[in-house]
N, C-alpha and C positions, 0 to 999 in steps of 0.2 A: 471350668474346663480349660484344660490348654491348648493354645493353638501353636501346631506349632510348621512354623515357615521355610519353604523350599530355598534352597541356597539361591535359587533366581532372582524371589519375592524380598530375601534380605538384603542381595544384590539391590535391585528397583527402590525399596525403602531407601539405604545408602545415595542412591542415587538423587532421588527426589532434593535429599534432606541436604544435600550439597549442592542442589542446582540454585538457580537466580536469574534475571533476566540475562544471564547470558547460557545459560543452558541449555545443550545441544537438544534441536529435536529430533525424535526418533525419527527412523528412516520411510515410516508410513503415515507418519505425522506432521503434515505440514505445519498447521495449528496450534499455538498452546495458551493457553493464562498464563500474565504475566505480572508481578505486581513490582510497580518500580512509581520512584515519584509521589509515593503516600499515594498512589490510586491504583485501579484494575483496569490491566488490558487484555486483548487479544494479539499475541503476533502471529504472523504468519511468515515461514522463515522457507524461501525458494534457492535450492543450491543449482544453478545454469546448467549444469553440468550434469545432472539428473532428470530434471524438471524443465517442462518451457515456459515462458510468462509470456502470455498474448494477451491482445486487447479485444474488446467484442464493444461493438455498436449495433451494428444491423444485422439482421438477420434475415434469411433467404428471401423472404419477404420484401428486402428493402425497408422495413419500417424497425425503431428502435426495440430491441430484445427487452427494455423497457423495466424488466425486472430480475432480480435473480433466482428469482422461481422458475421462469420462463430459462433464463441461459442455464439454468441447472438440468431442465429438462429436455433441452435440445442438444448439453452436450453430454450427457449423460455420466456415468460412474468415474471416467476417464478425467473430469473435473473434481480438482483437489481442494481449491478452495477460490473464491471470487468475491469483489468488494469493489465497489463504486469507483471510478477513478479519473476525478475531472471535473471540472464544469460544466458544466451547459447551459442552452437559453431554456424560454417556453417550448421550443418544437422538438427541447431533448439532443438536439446538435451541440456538439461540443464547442464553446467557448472560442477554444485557443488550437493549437496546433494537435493534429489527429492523424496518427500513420497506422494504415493498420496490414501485415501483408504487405509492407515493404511502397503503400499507397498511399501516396497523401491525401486527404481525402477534406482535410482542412487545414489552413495556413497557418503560420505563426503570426500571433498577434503582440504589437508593442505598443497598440492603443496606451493613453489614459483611459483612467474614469474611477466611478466609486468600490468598493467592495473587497473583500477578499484578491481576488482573482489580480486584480490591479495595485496589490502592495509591492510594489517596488522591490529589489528584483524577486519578479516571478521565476519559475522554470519549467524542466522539461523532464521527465522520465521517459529514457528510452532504452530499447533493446536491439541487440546487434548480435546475433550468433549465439556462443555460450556468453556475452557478458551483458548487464546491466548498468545503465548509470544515471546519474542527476545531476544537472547544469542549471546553473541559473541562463536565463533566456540569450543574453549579450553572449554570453560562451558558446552555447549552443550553437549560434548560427554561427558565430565563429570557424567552428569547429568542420564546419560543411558535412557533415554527417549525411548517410542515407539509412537510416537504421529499421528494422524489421519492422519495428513497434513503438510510438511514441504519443503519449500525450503532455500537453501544456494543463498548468493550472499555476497555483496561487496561492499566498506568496512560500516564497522556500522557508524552508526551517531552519535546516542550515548548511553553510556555506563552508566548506572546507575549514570545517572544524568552530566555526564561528555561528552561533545563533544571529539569525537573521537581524540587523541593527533597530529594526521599529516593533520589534516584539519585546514586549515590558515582560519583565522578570516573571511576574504572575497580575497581568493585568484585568479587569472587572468582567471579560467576555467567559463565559463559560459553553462551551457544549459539547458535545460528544462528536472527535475529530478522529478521521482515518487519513493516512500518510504511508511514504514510502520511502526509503533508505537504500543505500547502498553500502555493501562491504565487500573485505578478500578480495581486492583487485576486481569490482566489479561480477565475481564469481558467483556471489550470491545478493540474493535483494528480499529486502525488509518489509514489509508492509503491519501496519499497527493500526486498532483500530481503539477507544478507549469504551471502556464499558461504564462509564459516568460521564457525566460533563465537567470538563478540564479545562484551563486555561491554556493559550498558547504557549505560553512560558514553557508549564509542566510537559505540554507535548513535543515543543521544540526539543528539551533535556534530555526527555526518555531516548530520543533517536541518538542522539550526541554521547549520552554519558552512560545509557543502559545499554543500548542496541549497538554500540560502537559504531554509527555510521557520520564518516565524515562530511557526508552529504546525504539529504533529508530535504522533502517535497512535501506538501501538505496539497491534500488530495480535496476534501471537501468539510464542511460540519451539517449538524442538522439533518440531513439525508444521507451519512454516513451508516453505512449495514454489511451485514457481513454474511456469505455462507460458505460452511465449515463442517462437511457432512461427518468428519470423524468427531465432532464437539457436538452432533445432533443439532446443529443451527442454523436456521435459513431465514434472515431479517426480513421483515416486512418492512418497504420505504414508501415515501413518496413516487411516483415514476422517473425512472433514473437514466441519464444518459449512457457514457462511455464505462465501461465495468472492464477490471482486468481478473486476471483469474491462471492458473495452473494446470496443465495437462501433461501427462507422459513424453519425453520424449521420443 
C-alpha cells in the first residue's frame, strides 16, 4: 500500500532530517531530544521574551515543594517544563545564593570546602526582566545585580567561551548532569539534562559547542530529573530542593 504525505508531513520530515542540536524548537515545545557529544540529551530551550523562567522552593506551606510532582500539581497546565536547579543541604535549603521574586531568601556563598558546589569558580544563574544570564560568582557580586530570580551552584561549565580550567577533557566521574546556558543576548536560556551518565568534559562541550552558550552553569548530578509534560515525563528523584521551571508570560 502507499502512503502518501501531506505537503506539511514532507514539510516536518525535511525538517527533522536537517535539524541537530541546534534545531529550532517548535513554538509549543519547550523540550526536545538531543543527541550531540556521542550521547542523549534533553534540552529544554526558553525564549524571555515568550516564556518566564522562575524559581520555586517553598511552597504556600512554607515547607520545600520537594518534588516535581508536587510543583507540577500546584502549578498546573501553565508549567512548560521544570528541572532541579541548585544545591542544597539535608533540610532541602539551597546551598548557595537563592532569589526568588526579586527576594533573597539566601546569601551568596564564597566558602571553601569539598564537592561539586566548591570547584572553583562556582556561579550564578540569574534572571532579570526579558533576559537571562550566568556569571561565575566573583562577577556576579561584581556586577551588584538585583535580579528577579537567581540561584548559586557549582562549578561553572563554561566561562565566556572557555571550559571551566579543572574540568579534564573526559575525565573518570560519570553521571547523569542537568545545567543551564545562556544565548542571544541573554534572550534565551538553555537548560540540559543528559539521559546517560556523562562525563563533565562531554557536558561542559554540549553547552559550548552544541547549544552555543558562551556561558554555562552546571546545576546538579545524581538527583538531576526532569518534567516535560509535552515529552510525557515527570522524573522521579531523591527529595529536591530549588527547581526552576517555565510559565506563560
Amino acid at each position: 500500500m502507499m502512503l502518501r504525505l501531506t505537503k506539511a508531513a514532507v514539510l516536518a520530515l525535511i525538517a527533522v532530517s536537517a535539524g541537530g542540536a541546534h534545531a529550532e524548537t517548535a513554538p509549543n515545545e519547550t523540550c526536545r531530544p538531543v543527541q550531540a557529544q556521542g550521547d542523549s540529551f534533553t534540552v529544554c530551550t526558553v525564549d524571555l521574551r515568550r516564556q518566564r523562567v522562575r524559581l520555586f522552593w517553598l511552597g504556600a506551606d512554607g515547607l520545600p515543594y520537594s518534588s516535581l510532582s508536587t510543583l507540577a500539581e500546584k502549578q498546573g497546565p501553565r508549567l512548560s517544563f521544570a528541572m532541579n536547579a541548585g544545591m542544597y543541604d539535608k533540610g532541602q535549603a539551597p546551598v548557595g545564593l537563592y532569589v526568588e521574586d526579586g527576594r533573597e531568601m539566601k546569601g551568596v556563598s564564597t566558602a571553601n570546602g569539598p564537592g561539586n558546589f566548591h570547584l572553583k569558580p562556582n556561579g550564578v544563574f540569574y534572571v532579570k526582566g526579558e533576559r537571562a544570564g550566568v556569571l561565575d560568582t566573583g562577577h556576579y557580586l561584581k556586577a551588584r545585580m538585583k535580579p528577579d530570580f537567581a540561584t548559586q551552584s557549582g562549578p561553572m561549565l563554561v566561562i565566556d567561551g572557555q571550559i571551566h580550567p579543572k574540568i579534564s577533557a573526559d575525565g573518570p566521574s560519570l553521571k547523569i548532569r542537568n545545567g543551564v546556558g545562556v544565548r542571544d543576548d541573554g534572550r534565551v536560556a538553555v537548560f540540559a539534562i543528559s539521559e546517560h551518565p556523562v562525563t563533565f568534559g562531554a557536558f561542559a562541550r554540549l553547552f559550548r559547542d552544541d547549544l552555543g552558550c558562551r556561558n554555562a552553569l552546571f546545576l546538579d548530578g545524581s538527583v538531576s530529573s526532569l518534567y516535560a509534560p509535552a515529552l510525557k515525563r515527570n522524573d522521579l528523584s531523591r527529595p529536591l530542593g530549588p527547581m526552576v521551571g517555565a510559565v506563560p508570560r
